[in-house]
C-alpha positions in Angstrom: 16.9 30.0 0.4 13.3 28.7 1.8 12.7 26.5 4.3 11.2 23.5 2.1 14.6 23.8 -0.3 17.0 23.2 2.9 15.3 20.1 4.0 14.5 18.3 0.9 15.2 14.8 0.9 16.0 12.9 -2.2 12.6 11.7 -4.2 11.8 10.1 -7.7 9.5 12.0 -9.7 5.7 10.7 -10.5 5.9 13.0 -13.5 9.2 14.0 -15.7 6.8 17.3 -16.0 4.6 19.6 -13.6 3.8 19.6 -9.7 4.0 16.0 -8.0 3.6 14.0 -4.9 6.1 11.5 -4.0 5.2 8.4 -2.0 6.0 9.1 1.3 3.0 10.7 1.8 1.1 10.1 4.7 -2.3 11.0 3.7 -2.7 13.4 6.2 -4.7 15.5 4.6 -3.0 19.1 4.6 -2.2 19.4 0.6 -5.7 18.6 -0.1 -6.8 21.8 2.1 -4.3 23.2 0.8 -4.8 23.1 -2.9 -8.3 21.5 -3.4 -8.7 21.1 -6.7 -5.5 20.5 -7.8 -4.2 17.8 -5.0 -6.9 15.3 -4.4 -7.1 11.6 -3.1 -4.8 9.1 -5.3 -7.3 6.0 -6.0 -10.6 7.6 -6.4 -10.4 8.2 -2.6 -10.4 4.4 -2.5 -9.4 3.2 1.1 -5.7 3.6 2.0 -5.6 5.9 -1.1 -2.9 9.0 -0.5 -2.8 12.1 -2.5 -1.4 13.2 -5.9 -1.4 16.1 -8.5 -4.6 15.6 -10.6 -4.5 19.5 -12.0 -1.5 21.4 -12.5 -1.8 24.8 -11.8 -2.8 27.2 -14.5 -2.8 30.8 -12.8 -0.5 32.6 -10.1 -2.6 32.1 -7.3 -3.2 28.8 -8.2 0.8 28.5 -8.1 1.1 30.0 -4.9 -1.9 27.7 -3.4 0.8 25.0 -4.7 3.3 26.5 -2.6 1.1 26.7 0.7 1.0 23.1 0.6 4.2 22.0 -0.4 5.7 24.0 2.6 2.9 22.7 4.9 3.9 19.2 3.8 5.2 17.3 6.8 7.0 15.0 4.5 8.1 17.3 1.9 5.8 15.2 -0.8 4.8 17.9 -2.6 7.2 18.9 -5.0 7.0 21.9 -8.1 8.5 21.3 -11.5 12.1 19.6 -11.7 12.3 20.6 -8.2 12.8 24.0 -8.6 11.4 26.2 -5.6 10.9 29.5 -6.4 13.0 32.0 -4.1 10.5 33.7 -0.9 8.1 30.8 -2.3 7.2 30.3 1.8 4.2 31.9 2.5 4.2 31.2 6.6 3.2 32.3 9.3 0.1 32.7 6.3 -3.2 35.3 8.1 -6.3 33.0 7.9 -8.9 35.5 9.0 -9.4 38.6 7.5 -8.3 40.6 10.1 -5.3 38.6 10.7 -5.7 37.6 14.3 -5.2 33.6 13.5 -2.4 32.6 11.1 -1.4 29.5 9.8 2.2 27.8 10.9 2.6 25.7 7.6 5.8 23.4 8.1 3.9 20.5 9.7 5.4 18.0 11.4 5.4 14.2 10.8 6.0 13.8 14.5 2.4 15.1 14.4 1.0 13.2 11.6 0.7 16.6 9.7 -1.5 18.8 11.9 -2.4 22.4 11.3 -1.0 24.6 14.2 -1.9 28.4 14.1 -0.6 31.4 15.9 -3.6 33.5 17.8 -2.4 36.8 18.0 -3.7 38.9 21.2 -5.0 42.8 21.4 -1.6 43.7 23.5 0.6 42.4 20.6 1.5 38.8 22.1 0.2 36.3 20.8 0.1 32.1 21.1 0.8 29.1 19.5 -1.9 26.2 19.3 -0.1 22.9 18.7 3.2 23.3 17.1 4.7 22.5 13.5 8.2 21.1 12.9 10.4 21.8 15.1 13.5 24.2 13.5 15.0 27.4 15.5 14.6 29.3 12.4 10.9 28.8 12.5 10.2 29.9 16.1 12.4 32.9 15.0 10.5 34.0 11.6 7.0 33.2 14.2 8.0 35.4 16.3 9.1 38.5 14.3 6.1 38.2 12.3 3.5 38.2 15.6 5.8 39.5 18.2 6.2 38.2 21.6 4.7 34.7 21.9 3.3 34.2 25.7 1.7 30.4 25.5 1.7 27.4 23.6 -1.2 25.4 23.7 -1.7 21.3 23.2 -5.0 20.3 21.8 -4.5 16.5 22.8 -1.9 14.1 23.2 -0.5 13.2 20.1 0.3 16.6 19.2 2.5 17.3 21.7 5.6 17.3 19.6 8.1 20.1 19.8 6.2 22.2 22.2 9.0 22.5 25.2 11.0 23.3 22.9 9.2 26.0 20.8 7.8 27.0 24.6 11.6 27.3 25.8 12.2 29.3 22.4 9.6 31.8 23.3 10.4 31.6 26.9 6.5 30.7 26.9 4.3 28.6 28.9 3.2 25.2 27.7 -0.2 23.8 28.5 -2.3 20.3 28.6 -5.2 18.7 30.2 -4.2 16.7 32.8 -5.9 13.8 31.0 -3.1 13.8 28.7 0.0 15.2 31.1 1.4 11.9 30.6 2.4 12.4 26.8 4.0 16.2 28.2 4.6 15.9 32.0 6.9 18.8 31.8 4.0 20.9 31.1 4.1 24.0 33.0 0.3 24.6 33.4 -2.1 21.6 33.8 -5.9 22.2 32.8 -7.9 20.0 35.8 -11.1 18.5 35.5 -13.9 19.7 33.0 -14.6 23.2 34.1 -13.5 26.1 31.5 -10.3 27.6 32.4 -9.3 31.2 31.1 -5.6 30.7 30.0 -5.8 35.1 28.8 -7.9 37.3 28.3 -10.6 36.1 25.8 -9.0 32.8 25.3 -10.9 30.0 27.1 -10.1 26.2 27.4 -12.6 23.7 27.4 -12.1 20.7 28.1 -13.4 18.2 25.5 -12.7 14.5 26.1 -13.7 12.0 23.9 -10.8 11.7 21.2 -8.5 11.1 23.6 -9.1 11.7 27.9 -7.7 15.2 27.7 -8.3 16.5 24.7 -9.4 20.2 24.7 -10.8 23.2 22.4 -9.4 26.7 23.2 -11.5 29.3 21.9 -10.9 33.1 21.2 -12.9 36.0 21.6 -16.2 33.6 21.1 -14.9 33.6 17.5 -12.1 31.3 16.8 -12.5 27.0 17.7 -8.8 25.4 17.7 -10.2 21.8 18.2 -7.0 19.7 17.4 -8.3 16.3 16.8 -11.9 16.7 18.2 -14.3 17.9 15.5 -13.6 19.3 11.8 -15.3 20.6 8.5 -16.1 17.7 6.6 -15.5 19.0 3.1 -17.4 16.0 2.3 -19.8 15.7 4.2 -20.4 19.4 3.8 -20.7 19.9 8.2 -19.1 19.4 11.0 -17.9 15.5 12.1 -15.7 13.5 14.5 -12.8 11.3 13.1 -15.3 7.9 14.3 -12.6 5.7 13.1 -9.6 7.2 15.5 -11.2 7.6 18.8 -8.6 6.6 21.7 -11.1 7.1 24.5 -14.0 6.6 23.9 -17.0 7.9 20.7 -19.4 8.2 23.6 -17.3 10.4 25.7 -16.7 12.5 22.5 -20.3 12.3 21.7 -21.5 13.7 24.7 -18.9 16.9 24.6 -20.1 17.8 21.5 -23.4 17.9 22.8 -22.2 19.9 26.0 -20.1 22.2 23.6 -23.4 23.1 21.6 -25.3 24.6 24.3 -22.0 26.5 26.0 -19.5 27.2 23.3 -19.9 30.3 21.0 -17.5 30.7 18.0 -17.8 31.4 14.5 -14.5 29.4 13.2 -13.7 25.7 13.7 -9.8 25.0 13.4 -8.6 21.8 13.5 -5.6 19.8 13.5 -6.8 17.2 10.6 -9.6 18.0 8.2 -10.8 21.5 7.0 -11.7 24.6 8.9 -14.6 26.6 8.3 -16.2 30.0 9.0 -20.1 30.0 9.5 -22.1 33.1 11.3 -22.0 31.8 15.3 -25.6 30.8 15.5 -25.5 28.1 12.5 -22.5 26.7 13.7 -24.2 25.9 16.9 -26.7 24.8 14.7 -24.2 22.6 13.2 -22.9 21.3 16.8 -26.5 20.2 17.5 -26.6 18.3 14.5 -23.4 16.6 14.8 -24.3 15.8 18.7 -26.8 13.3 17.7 -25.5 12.0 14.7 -21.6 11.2 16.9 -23.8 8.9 19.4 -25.3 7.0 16.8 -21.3 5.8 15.6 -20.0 2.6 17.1 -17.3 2.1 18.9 -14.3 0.4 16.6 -11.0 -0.4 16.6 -8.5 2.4 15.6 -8.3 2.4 11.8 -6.4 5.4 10.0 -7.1 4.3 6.6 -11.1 5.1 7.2 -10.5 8.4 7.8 -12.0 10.7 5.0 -12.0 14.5 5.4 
């Protein structure tokens, strides 16, 4: 039996027929990533608008793209025909690279507002956690005997802070935040300080990046892989990289000006967010693409805190 099918909750259909999305979704964002295409803004994208079906899917892959975001869900919105869930229809931990080094959690958490979390595996055969998806024993279990031995979990930013003492006492792991934002996790075992760059393993750098929130901070892998929780995304778009503008809780000019510092120090080739889309571009254009996004950020205005702006 599959995750998803254990924890559904009881939902009225949008459709007698086909995929759907229930409404308790939270517009978050992850089913659109997911399944672009097929899930898409409900409303015309209109603001407040939330997501729903607007193409069923007509081949296998576009059945199991379906299934990658009904099981990322973190309300369980996204439902398949008559609610019949396919058995081994979970897909997660799901490689995103190639090579698989970075893999997707799915299973988001509401406690999170739906954020993408992602296992970095390591060249000894450890590997990490960057922010966590919903917590369930069962999970931390399948992570782990997919990845093998998980040595760090590692909090982007405040409000993603969910579930990681726990999945960091699962692993028997250490859990990490800037000190800017120790107050949403003070039983943190390792506290990032100030702005320098601290190496939490070999290859795996934390920068801190404040802005979004006072402690918010990118780790990045092997100058290749950006995990930037809340800080910057792929704009699908906007086709480039932006800043969430509208839900800033420290300050657009702080976040402004790290963008502009990460341009001329960081190096990576992926950006992986918590909200909005990642993207792969050769190093040098994504740099490029930091520049750009640098002096667009400081021309944005400060402003109240306003989810229902927010378009990815």
């Amino acid at each position: 039996m599959s995750t998803a099918e254990t924890e559904q909750t009881t939902a009225t259909p949008t459709a007698e027929q086909g995929w759907y999305v229930d409404d308790r979704c939270l517009n978050c964002n992850i089913a659109r990533q997911y399944a672009p295409g097929m899930i898409t803004y409900a409303n015309g994208g209109e603001y407040g608008g939330i997501s729903q079906v607007v193409r069923q899917p007509e081949t296998e892959e576009e059945v199991r793209l379906m299934y990658r975001a009904a099981h990322a869900c973190p309300t369980r919105s996204v439902h398949p025909p008559a609610d019949q869930w396919a058995d081994d229809s979970d897909p997660y931990p799901l490689p995103l690279d190639e090579d698989g080094i970075v893999l997707l959690c799915g299973h988001a958490s509401p406690q999170t507002y739906g954020a993408t979390s992602y296992l970095l595996r390591r060249p000894d055969g450890t590997a990490m956690m960057i922010d966590t998806p919903r917590w369930r024993p069962a999970l931390a279990r399948r992570y782990e005997q997919k990845v093998g031995k998980i040595t760090d979990v590692l909090l982007t930013h405040l409000d993603h802070v969910a579930h990681g003492r726990k999945y960091a006492d699962a692993f028997g792991a250490r859990l990490w935040i800037h000190e800017g934002d120790l107050h949403s996790r003070p039983d943190a075992d390792h506290v990032i300080r100030g702005q320098d760059p601290v190496e939490i393993g070999p290859g795996v750098i934390a920068y801190p990046f404040p802005g979004h929130t006072k402690g918010s901070t990118l780790f990045v892998a092997d100058d290749t892989f950006c995990f930037t929780g809340d800080a910057i995304f792929w704009s699908r778009s906007l086709q480039a990289l932006d800043v969430v503008d509208s839900v800033v809780y420290d300050s657009i000019r702080t976040l402004a000006a790290s963008v502009r510092r990460g341009a001329r120090e960081l190096t990576f080739e992926w950006v992986l967010p918590g909200h909005g889309s990642f993207h792969r571009l050769p190093a040098e254009e994504m740099r490029q693409r930091m520049r750009a996004l640098g002096e667009r950020a400081a021309t944005y205005p400060e402003q109240e805190v306003d989810y229902g702006k927010v378009r990815y």
